[in-house]
N, C-alpha and C positions, 0 to 999 in steps of 0.2 A: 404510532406515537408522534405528536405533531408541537406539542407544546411539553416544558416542564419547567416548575415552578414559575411560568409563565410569560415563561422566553421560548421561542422558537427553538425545540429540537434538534434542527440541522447544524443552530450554530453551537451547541453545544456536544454532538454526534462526531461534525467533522474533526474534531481532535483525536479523536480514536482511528481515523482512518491516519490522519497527518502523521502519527507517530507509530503506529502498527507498518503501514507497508512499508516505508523507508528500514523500520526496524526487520520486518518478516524480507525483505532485498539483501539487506547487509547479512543474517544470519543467514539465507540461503546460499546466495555465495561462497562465504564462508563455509558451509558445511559441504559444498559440491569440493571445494578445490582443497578443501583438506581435513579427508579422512576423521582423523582423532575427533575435530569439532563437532561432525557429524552425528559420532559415536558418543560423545559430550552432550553434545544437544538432545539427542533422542527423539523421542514421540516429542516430546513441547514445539520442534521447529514446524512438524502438520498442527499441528495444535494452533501456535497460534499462528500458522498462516489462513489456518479456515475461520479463528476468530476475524479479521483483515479481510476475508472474502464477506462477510455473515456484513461487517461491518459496512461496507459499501453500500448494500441496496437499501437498507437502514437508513443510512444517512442521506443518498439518493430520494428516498421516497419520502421524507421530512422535508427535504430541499423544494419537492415539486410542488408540494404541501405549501412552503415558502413562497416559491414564486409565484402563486396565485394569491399571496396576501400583502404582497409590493407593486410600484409600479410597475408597468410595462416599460420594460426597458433592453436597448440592443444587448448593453453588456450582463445583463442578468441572464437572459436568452442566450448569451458566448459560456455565463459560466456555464448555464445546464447542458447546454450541447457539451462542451467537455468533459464535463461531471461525468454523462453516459458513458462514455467510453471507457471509464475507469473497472466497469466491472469484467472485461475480459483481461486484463491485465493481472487483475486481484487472481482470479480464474487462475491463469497462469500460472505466477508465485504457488499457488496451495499443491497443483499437482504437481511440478517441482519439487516442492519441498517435500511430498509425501512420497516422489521417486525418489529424493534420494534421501529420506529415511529408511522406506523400503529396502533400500541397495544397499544401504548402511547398516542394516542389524541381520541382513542373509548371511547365513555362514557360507564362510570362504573355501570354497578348493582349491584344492591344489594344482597347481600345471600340471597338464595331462592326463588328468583324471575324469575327463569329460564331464564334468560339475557344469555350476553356472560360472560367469565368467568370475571372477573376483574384485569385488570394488573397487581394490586397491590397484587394479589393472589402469596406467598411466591412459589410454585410450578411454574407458569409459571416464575418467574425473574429466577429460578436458571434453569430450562432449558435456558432458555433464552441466560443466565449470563453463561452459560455450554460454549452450543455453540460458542457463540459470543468469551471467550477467547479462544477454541478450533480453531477458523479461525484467531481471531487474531495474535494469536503467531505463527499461521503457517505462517501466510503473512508475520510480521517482519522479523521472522527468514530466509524469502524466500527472502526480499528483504537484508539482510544482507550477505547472500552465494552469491546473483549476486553481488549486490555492492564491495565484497571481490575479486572477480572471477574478476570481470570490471579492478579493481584496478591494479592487479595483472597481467593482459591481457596488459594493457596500461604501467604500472611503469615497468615492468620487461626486466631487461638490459639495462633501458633508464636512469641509473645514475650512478653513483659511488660511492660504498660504505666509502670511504675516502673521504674528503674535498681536493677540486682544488684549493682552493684559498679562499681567501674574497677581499669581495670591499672596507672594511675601511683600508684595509694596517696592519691587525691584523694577 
């Protein structure tokens, strides 16, 4: 899908990623370092982390679609190169979130019962809880240098730094 209603795709795609992975970061977090949320969240936090994984190469593959219908340019070329990189991050967040769903609806044993270990066991949340902000703030971060990079590709040159006018006659 490269066009609809007869705009470019990507720029209507990337909003789905813009507020999916910031959202699928904050909700995973959340669910690794405290339990109850976890168990709150359920299935929906893989859910929509793998909508946010699905979303990327989606949006990724409208964009390259893009760039071959603009000019050549350095910063269009910085966005896509950063753009790539965002799908091993997406990557990241899904299996995350789907560990600790997973970890999150195993029935718990007891100490000393040779079970599996127990969710609620303080050592597995801060691994967990490690991880989980470790990918998440790299994906934000990831999607804030493209979004910046996007921005920057599209706005630059394309205004004027001074005011042309207004429409109230002011």
């Amino acid at each position: 899908m490269t066009l609809i209603n007869g705009l470019p795709a990507h720029v209507l795609f990337v909003h789905v990623v813009i507020v999916l992975i910031p959202l699928t970061a904050l909700a995973l977090v959340t669910a690794a370092l405290w339990p109850r949320a976890a168990r709150r969240l359920g299935v929906l936090l893989p859910l929509v982390a793998f909508v946010a994984l699905v979303s990327v190469p989606v949006t990724t593959h409208a964009g390259e679609w893009l760039e071959r219908h603009v000019n050549d340019d350095a910063l269009v070329r910085r966005h896509t190169e950063l753009g790539d990189g965002l799908l091993p991050w997406a990557m990241g967040l899904f299996v995350l979130a789907a560990a600790v769903w997973w970890a999150g609806r195993r029935p718990q044993a007891e100490p000393g019962q040779g079970g599996a270990m127990r969710w609620s066991a303080l050592p597995v949340r801060i691994v967990m809880g490690v991880l989980s902000l470790a990918v998440a703030v790299g994906a934000v971060v990831d999607v804030y240098r493209i979004g910046d990079s996007g921005a920057k590709a599209s706005w630059h040159d394309a205004y004027s730094k001074t005011a042309t006018g207004s429409k109230d006659g002011s």
